[in-house]
N, C-alpha and C positions, 0 to 999 in steps of 0.2 A: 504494500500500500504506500504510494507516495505521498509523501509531506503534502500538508495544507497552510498557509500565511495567508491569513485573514488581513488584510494589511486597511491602515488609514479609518479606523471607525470613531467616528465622532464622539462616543459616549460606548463605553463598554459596560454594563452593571454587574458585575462581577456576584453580588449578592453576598459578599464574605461578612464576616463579624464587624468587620471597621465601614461596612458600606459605600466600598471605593467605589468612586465612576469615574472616568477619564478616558478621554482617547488614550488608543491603544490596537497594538497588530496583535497579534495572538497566531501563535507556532502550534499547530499541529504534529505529532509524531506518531506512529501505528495505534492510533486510535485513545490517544491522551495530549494534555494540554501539557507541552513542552517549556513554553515560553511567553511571557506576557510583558508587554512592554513598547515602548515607541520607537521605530527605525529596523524594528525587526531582521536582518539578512533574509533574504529569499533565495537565496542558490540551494537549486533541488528542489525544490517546492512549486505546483501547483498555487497561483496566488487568485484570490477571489476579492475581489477591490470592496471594502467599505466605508468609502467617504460617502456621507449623509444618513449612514445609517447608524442605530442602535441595536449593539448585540445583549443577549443575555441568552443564561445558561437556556438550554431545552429546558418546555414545560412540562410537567408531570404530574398524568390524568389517574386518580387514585381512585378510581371509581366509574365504570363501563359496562354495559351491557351490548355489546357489539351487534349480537343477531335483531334486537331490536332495529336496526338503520331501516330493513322491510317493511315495519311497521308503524310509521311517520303518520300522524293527524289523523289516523282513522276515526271517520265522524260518531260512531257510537262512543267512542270512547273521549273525546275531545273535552267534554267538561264533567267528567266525574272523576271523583275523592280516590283516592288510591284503592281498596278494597275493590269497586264497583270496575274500576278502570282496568285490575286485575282481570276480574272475571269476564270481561270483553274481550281480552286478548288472550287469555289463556288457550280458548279452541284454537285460536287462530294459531298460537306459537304450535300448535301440537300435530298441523299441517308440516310442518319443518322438515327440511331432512340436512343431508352430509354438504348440499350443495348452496342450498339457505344460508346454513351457518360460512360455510369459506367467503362466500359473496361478502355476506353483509359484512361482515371483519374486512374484508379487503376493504370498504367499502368506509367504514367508520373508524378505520386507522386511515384513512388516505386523505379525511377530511380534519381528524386532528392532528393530522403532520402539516396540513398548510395553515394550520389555527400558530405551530410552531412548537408541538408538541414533541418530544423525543423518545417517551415512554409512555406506555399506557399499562393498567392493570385489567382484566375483564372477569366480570361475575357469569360465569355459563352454566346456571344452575336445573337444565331443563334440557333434556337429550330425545327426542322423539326419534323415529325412525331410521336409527343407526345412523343419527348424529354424534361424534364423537369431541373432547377438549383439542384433541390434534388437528379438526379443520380450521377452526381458528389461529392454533401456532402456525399451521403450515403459511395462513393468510398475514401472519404479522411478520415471517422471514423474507415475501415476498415484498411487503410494503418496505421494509427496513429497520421498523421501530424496535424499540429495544421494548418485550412484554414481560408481565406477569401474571399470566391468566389462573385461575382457578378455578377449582373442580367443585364448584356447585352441587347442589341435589334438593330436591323436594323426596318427603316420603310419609307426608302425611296428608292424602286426599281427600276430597269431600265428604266419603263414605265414615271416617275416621274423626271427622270434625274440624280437618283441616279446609285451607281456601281453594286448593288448585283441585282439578281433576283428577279422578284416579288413575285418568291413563297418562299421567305427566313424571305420577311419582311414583319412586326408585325402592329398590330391595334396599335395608341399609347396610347389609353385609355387602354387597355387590357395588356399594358407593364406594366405602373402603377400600375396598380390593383394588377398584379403579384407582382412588387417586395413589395407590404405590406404586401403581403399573407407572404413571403417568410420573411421579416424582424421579422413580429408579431411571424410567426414560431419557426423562429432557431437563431434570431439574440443575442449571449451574450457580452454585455458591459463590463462584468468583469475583473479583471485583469489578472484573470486564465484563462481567455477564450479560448476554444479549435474553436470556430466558430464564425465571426464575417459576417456581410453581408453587401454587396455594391451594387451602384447605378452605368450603367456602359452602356450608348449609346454610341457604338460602335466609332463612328468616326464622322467629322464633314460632311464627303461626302456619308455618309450612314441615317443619322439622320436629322430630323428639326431643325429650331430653337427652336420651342415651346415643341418639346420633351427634349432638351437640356435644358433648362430653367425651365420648369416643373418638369425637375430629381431632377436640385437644389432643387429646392422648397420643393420635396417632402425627399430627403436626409436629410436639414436642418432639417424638420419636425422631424424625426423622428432619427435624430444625429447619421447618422451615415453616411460614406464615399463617395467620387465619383470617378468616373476612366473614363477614355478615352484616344484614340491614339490623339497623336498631334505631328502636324511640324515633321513628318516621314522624308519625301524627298523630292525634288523636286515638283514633281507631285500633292505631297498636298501641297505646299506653292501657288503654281499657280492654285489651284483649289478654295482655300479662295480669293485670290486675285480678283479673275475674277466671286466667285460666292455674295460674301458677301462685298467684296471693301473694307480687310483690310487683316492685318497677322493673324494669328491662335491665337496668343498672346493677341489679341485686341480681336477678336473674344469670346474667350474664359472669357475674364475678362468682357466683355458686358453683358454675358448669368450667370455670379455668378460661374465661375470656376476659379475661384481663390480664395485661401484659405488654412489653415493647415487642414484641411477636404477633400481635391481634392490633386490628383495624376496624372499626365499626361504619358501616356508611349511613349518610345523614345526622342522626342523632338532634334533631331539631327542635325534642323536648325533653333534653335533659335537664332536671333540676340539679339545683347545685351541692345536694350531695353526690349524685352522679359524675359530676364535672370535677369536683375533687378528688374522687376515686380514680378518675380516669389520670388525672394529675399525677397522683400519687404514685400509679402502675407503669404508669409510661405508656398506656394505651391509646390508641391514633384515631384521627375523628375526617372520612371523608365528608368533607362537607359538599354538600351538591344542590346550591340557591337556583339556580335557573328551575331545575324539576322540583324541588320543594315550590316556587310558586308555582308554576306548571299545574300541580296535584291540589294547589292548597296548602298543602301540608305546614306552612309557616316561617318564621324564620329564624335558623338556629341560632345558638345566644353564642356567639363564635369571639365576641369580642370579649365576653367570660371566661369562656375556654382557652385564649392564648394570654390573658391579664392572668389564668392560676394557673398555667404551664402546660396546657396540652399539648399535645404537636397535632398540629392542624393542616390538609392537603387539601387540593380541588379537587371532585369528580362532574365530569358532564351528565351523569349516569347514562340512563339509555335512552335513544333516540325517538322510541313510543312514548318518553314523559317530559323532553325538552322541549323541545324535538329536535336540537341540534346539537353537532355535537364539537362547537367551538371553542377551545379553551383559554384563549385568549379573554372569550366573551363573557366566559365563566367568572374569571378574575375578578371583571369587571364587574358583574351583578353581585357580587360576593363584598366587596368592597361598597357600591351601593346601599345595599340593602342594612348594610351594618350602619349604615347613615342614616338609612329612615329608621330604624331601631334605638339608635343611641347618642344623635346629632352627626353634625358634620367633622367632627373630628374624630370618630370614632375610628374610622379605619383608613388608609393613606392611599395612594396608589401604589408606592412602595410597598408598603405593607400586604397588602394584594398579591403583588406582581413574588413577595418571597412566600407565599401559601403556596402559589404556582409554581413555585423553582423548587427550594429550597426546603419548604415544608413538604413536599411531597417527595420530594425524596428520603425524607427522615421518616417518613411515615410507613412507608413501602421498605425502611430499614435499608437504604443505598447514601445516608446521610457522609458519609465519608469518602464517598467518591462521586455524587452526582449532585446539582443540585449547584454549585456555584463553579465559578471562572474562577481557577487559582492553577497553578503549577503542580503536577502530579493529577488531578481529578481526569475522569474521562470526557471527553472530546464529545460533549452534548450541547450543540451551541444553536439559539435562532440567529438570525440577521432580519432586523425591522429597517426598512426605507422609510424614513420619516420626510422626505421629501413630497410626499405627496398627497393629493389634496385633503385629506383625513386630519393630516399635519399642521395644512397649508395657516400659516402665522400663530403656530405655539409658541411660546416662551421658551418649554422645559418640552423639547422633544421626546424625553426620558420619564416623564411620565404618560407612558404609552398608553394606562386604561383612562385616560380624561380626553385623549386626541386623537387615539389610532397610531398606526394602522392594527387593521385588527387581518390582516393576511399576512405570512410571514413571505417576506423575499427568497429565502436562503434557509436551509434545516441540514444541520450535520449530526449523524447520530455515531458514534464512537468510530469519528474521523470519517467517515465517508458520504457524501452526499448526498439526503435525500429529494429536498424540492433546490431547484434551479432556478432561479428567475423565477418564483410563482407556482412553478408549475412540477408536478412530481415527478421525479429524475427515475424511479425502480419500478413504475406499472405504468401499464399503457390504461390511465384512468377512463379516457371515453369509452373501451372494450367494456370496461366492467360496471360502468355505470349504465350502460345497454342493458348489460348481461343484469342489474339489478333490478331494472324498470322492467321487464318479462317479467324476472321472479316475481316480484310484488304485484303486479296486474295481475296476475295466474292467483295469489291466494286474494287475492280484493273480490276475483271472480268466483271465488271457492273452489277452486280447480285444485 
């Protein structure tokens, strides 16, 4: 792989502890950040010129549901509570097969690589018709990005008293099994790692105890991550209350999910002994504001949560409750909404722009090599053109979520190039964007 020199960028946001910006070239080396600095040498290097633009580290989407991309604004579903919005799409998702799933990942990594995303995590908790967590990896090696997908499961169905269908949910021995297949498979530790894999029982109103308890066990086992929805909305705080006789908080910290190992997504009503538990374990909170108001759902107390220490990341979630899956845009509503919550100083764009970097790389536990511009970290970088009309007469170019642009120029993910000028450098995105509008016409038709 040859050298990359970033050369000549106006404003670098490096994201480190001291909050440096500066122009700045930036040296690329087999896929890490060599050199930082101005006058950079270029001999040997590939040089990709950034004057006018702002760089900052790749974003980092902590929370996805990829196969959702198919199932964008379906009118039944468009203005009901999470619960009701489930049970609309559930038949639908159960139409799915091996080729649904690669699409729509190809599909919803390709749109947050030009958001300037350089990692994403995905929730795949629903396998129909020999659907497997491998059509999705194969879909994120193609786009580029650097994943952490997880092995999902339902196995508690309607007949049971759970919310999904009973032809959705899983044996829970045959969950298990899976995800060692899939850990001993693809899982890499390393610090370069382009693939890491998680343990991920959908929800507490879809799953057992003993599968929940058992994920621990088997996660711990074999060290590496776990994920789950929690404390959503309403509907799930009264669902815990009335089925288990406590909050999701206690729940959760009963069954070994609590930890810097565990990631909960949403969490938008956690109370504040909840938020200090979470403080105190080191436990990680996807916050996901565009699909919380999307659902209703409301909006989490996130300016709580990193005022008592939580480590806090973005997720888009999935594409049926955003409906988009921009993570740029994400920031931005995330930082918003903290403002109609708690005034306007509540939350910065900085502040923002490091949930997006930096927090989510701590979250997803890569806090040591991704996640900011320093020397030694990996080679995860966007480049924003602040030239243009998004821009056109800011002050502070570098505060990217108040002016744009909200499309990356340039996306490097551990040193190689994924978008080009705009445009995605590793798929021929109008094949598959063809290839998506079929598939989704065919289940709109019920075919």
């Amino acid at each position: 792989m040859a050298d990359l020199l970033i050369r000549g960028a106006d404003t670098v946001l490096t994201m480190d502890d001291a909050g440096t910006e500066e122009p700045a070239d930036i040296r690329i080396r087999g896929g890490e950040i060599a050199a930082l600095g101005q006058g950079l040498a270029a001999e040997g290097a590939e040089v990709i010129e950034a004057a006018g633009c702002v760089v900052t580290p790749g974003l980092v989407n902590t929370h996805h549901h990829l196969y959702q991309s198919l199932t964008r604004a379906v009118p039944q579903a468009q203005n009901a509570l999470l619960f009701g919005w489930l049970q609309v799409l559930y038949p639908i998702w159960a139409r799915f097969g091996p080729e649904e799933m690669r699409v729509s990942a190809q599909t919803g990594l390709a749109e947050l690589a030009l958001s300037g995303c350089t990692m994403s995590s995905d929730h795949l908790y629903l396998y129909p018709n020999g659907a497997r967590l491998d059509d999705t990896i194969e879909a994120a090696a193609e786009v580029g990005l650097r994943f952490h997908p997880t092995r999902g499961a339902m196995s508690i169905g309607e007949s049971d008293g759970g919310l999904p269908p009973d032809s959705l949910v899983e044996r829970e021995a045959e969950v298990l099994d899976d995800a060692i297949r899939l850990i001993d498979r693809y899982h890499d530790a390393s610090p370069a790692s382009m693939l890491r894999i998680g343990i991920a029982p959908c929800s507490p109103f879809s799953v057992s105890r003993e599968l929940m308890r058992d994920a621990a066990l088997l996660a711990r086992d074999k060290g590496v991550m776990l994920h789950t929805h929690l404390a959503e909305n309403d509907e799930d705080i009264a669902y815990s209350l009335e089925k288990f006789g406590c909050r999701p908080g206690q729940y959760a910290e009963d069954l070994g999910w609590t930890g810097e190992d565990v990631w909960h997504a949403h969490c938008v009503k956690l109370d504040g002994q909840e938020i200090d538990l979470f403080a105190r374990s080191g436990t990680g909170v996807a916050h996901c504001p565009c699909s919380n108001c999307r659902l209703g759902s409301g909006i989490a107390p996130v300016r709580a949560m990193r005022d008592a220490g939580v480590r806090v990341g973005l997720g888009v979630d999935g594409s049926a409750s955003n409906d988009e899956g921009n993570l740029i845009g994400e920031a931005r509503m995330a930082m918003l909404l903290q403002r109609v919550r708690s005034g306007a100083d509540a939350m910065s764009p900085r502040e923002a722009l490091m949930l997006a970097t930096r927090g989510g790389a701590e979250v997803l536990g890569r806090g040591r090599e991704l996640g900011q511009i320093r020397q030694g970290y990996r080679a995860d970088l966007a480049i924003w053109d602040t030239r243009g009309v998004e821009a056109a007469g800011s002050w502070d170019p570098a505060a990217l979520l108040l002016a744009g642009p909200r499309r990356v120029r340039d996306l490097i993910v551990e040193g190689r190039q994924v978008v080009r000028g705009g445009e995605l450098a590793t798929l021929d995105l109008p094949r598959v964007l063809e290839h998506q509008r079929r598939l989704a016409g065919a289940l709109a038709r019920g075919q």
